[in-house]
N, C-alpha and C positions, 0 to 999 in steps of 0.2 A: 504494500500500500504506500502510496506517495502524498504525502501532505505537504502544501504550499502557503506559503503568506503571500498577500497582496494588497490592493489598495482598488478601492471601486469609488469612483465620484468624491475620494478623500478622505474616503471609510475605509477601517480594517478590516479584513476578510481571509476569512482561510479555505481553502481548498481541498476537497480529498478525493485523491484517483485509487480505482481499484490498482491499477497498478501504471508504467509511464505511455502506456499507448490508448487508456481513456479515453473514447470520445465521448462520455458525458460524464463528464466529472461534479462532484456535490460542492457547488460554493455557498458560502454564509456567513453572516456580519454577525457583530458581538449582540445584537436585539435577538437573534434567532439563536444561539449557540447557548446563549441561557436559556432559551425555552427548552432546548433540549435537555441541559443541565436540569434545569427541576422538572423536568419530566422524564427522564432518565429510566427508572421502571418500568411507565407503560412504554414506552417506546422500545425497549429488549422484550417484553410479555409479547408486542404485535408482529419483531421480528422474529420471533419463536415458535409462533403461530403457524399450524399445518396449513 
């Protein structure tokens, strides 16, 4: 897996590739990376999900 820093309209943003030839990679600013931080739980229970 390949994680990136960058910068979007001035904002910090990180980036994560399944691995360096990603053509859609998951980008997100620090307002979205906390959502997943406190939602952290459901978000593993729905990737775990048959």
């Amino acid at each position: 897996m390949a994680i990136e820093f960058g910068e979007f309209k001035g904002n910090k943003v990180m980036t994560i590739r399944k691995d360096e030839n990603d053509r859609y990679p998951f980008t997100f600013g620090k307002t979205k990376a906390k959502l997943i931080v406190e939602n952290f739980d459901a978000i593993k229970q729905f990737a775990e999900e048959e």
